[in-house]
N, C-alpha and C positions, 0 to 999 in steps of 0.2 A: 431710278432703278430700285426694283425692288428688292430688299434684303430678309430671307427669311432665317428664323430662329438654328436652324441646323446648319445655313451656310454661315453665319454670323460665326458659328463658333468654329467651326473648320478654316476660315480661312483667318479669326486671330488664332487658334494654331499654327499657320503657317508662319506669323509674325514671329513668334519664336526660333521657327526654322529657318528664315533665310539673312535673320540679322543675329551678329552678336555686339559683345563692347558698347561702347557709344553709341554704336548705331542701333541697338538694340533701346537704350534708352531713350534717345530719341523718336524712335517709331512705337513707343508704348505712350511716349507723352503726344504726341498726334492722337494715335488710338485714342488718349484718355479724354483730353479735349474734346473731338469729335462725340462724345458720347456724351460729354456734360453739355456741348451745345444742345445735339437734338434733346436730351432729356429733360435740360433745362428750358429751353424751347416751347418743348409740349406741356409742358407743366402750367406754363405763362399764356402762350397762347392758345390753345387749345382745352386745358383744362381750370387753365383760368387761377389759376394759385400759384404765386411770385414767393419764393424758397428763396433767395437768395437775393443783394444786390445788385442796381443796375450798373455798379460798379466795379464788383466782381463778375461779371456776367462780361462786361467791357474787358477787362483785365484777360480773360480765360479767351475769348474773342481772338484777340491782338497777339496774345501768345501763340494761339494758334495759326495764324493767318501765317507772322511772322517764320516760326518753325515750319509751316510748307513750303513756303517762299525763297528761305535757306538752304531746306533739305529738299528739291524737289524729285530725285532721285528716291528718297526711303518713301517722301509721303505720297508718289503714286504706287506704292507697293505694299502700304495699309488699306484697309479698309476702310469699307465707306469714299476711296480715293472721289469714285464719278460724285461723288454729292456734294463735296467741299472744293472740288475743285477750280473754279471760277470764283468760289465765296471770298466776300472783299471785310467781312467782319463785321457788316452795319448791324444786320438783322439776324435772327435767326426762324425768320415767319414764315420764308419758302424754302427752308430745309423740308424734308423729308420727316414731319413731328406726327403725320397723322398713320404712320406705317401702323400695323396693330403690334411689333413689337417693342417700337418705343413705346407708343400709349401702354402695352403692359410693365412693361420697363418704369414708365414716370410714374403709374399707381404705385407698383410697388416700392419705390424710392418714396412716396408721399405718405406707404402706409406705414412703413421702419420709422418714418422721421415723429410720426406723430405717435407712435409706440413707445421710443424713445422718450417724448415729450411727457407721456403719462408715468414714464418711470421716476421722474425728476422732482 
């Protein structure tokens, strides 16, 4: 499925609207996951520059799997639901990394981290 830039952001507004409490945090920590797999994803496989550990990368994986798993009621109600939905944690290589708004998304994530690097 494909996800463009306008519907991305309208429909995590809506995650604000239909949860609150707990479950509010819960569907923001999906959300977040979801977006550092494809990001981190695209960055590794497709752009070819490895940011972080393959043990943090394992960790953020596993937590995610596990909170859909648990919550499977919130997490088909985030976004991105159709793309992680069968995802078992192994890979992240047939995610959805080559959409053009992650690839903009992990440039920009690569170009903050290496701005930052030059500040330090």
């Amino acid at each position: 499925m494909t996800v463009g830039k306008d519907r991305l952001f309208k429909i995590m507004k809506k995650t604000y609207e239909l949860f609150t409490g707990k479950d509010l945090e819960i569907a923001e920590k999906i959300q977040q996951r979801r977006y550092q797999m494809l990001i981190h994803s695209c960055l590794y496989y497709h752009l070819n520059q490895n940011v972080i550990s393959d043990k943090q990368w394992d960790t953020w994986a596993r937590e995610l799997r596990d909170l859909q798993n648990e919550y499977p009621d919130i997490s088909s109600q985030v976004i991105l639901y159709d793309e992680f939905k069968d995802w078992d944690a192994s890979t992240g290589a047939f995610l959805p990394i080559e959409e053009p708004w992650v690839v903009s998304a992990a440039k920009k994530f690569l170009g903050v981290r290496i701005q930052v690097s030059l500040l330090k």
